[in-house]
C-alpha positions as CSV (number, residue, x, y, z in Angstrom):
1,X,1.0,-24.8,52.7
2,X,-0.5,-25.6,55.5
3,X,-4.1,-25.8,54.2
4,X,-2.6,-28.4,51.3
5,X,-1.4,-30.6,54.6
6,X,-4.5,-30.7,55.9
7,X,-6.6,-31.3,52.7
8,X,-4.0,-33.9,51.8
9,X,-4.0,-35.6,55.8
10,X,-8.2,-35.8,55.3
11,X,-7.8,-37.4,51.9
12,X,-5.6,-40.0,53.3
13,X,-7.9,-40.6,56.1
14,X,-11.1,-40.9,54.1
15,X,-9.2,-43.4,51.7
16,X,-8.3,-45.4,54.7
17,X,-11.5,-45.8,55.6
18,X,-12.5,-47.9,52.4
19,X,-15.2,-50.2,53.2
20,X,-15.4,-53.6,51.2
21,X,-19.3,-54.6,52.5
22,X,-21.3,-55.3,49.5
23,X,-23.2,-52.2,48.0
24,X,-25.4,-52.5,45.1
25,X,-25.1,-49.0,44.2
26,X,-22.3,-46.2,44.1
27,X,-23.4,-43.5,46.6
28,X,-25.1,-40.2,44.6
29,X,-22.9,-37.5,43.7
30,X,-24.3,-34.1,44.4
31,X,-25.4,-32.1,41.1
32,X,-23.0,-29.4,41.9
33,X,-20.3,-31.5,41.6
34,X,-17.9,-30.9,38.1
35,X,-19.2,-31.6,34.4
36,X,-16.0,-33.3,34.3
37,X,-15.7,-35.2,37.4
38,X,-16.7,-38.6,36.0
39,X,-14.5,-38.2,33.5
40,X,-11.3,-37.2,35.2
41,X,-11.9,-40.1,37.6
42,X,-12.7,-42.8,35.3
43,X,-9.6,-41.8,33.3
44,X,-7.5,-42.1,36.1
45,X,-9.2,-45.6,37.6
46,X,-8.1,-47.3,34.2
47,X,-4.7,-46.2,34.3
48,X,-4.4,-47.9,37.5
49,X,-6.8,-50.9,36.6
50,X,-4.8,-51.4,33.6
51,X,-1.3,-51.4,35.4
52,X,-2.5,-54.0,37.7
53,X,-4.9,-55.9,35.9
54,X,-3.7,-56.6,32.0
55,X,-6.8,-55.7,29.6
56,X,-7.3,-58.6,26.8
57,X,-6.3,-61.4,29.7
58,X,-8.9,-60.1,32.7
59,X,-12.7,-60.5,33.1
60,X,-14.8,-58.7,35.5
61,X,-17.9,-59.7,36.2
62,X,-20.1,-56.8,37.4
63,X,-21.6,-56.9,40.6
64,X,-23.5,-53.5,41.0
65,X,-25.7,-51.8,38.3
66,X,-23.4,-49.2,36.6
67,X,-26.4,-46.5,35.2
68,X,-24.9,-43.6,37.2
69,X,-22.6,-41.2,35.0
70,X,-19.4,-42.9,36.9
71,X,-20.2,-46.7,36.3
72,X,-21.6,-46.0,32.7
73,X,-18.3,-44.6,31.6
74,X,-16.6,-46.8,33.7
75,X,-18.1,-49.5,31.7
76,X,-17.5,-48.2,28.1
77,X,-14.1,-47.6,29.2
78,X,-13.1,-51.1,30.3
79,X,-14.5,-52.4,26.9
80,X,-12.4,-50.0,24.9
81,X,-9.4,-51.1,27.1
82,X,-10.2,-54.8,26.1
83,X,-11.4,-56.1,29.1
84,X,-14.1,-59.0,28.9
85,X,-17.2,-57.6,30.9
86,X,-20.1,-59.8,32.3
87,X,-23.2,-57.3,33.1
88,X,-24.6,-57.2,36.3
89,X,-28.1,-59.5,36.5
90,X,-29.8,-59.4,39.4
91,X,-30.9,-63.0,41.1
92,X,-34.4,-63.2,41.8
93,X,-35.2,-63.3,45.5
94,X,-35.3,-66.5,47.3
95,X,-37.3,-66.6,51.0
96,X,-37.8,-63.1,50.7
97,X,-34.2,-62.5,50.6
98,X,-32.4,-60.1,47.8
99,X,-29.4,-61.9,46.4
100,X,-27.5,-59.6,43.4
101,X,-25.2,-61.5,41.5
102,X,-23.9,-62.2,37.8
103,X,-24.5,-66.0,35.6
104,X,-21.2,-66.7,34.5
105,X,-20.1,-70.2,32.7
106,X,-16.5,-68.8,33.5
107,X,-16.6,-66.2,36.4
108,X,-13.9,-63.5,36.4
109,X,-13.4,-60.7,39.6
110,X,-15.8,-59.6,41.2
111,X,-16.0,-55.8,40.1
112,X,-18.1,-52.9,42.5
113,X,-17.5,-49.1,42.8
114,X,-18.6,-46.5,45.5
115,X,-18.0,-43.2,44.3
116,X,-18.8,-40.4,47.4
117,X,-18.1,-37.0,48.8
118,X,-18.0,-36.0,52.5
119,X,-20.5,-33.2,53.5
120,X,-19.0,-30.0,53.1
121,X,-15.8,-30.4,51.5
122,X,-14.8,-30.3,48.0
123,X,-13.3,-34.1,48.3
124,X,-14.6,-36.8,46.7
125,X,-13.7,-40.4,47.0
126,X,-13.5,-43.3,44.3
127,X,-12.8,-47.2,45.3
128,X,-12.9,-49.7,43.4
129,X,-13.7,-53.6,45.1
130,X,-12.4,-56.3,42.7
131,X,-12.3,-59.6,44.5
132,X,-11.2,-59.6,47.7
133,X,-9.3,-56.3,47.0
134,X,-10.1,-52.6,46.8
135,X,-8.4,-49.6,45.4
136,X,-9.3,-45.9,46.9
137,X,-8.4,-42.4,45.8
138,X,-9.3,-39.4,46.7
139,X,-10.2,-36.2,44.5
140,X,-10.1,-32.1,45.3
141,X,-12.1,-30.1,43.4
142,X,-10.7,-26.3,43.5
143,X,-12.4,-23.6,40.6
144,X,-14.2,-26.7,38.7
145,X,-10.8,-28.5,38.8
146,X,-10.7,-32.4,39.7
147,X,-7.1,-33.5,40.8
148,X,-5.8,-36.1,43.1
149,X,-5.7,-35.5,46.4
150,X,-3.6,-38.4,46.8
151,X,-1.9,-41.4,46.2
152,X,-4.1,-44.3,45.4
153,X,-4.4,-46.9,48.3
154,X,-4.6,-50.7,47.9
155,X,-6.1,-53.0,50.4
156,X,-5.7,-56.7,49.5
């Protein structure tokens, strides 16, 4: 019992510590991680996208690339929902500067994802940036199992 209160006090202290700088890519998951970790935590990111953000009346406009295994099933995911999606498209640099952003004639939220994992723990850590706001989970992984770690934290 008092292994579970400490895994779930380090979960709640790397979810607090949700950064919302802009980063243009989610952080690599390690190859040992679970076939089905992607999965499991896209799954449960919609179910809390869609409670706070109605599919069929939100737009998100990418603002990352999404090719690793999370953002790619992220994406398909939010289209099968019904949300309206606007790629990411990188700007061309200006000065010698790198700007990343998304042509929109009607811009939705601002959508961005870090998906990490501590050094030697089985933890990993999802959050979500849309707007001004970010959502963070964390996730254990015990015998190639992915379950929350705990509840998921909102920063507006």
């Amino acid at each position: 019992m008092r292994k579970l209160a400490i895994i779930v006090l380090l979960a709640s202290a790397i979810t607090g510590c949700a950064s919302t700088a802009s980063h243009e890519s989610a952080s690599p998951v390690a190859p040992s991680a679970p076939a089905n970790l992607n999965e499991t935590i896209v799954t449960d990111t919609m179910k809390q996208l869609i409670t706070l953000y109605p599919p069929a009346s939100t737009r998100f406009d990418l603002a990352q690339p999404t090719s690793d295994g999370y953002g790619s099933k992220l994406v398909q995911s939010l289209r099968l929902s019904g949300y309206a999606l606007s790629e990411f498209v990188p700007a061309a640099p200006a000065n010698g500067t790198n700007h990343e952003g998304t042509v929109s004639s009607s811009p939705g939220l601002s959508l961005r994802y870090i998906l990490d994992a501590p050094d030697g723990l089985n933890l990993y850590r999802v959050t979500v940036m849309i707007g001004s706001q970010s959502l963070s989970r964390a996730y254990l992984v015990q015998n190639q199992v992915v379950s929350p770690a705990g509840a998921w934290a909102r920063r507006e």
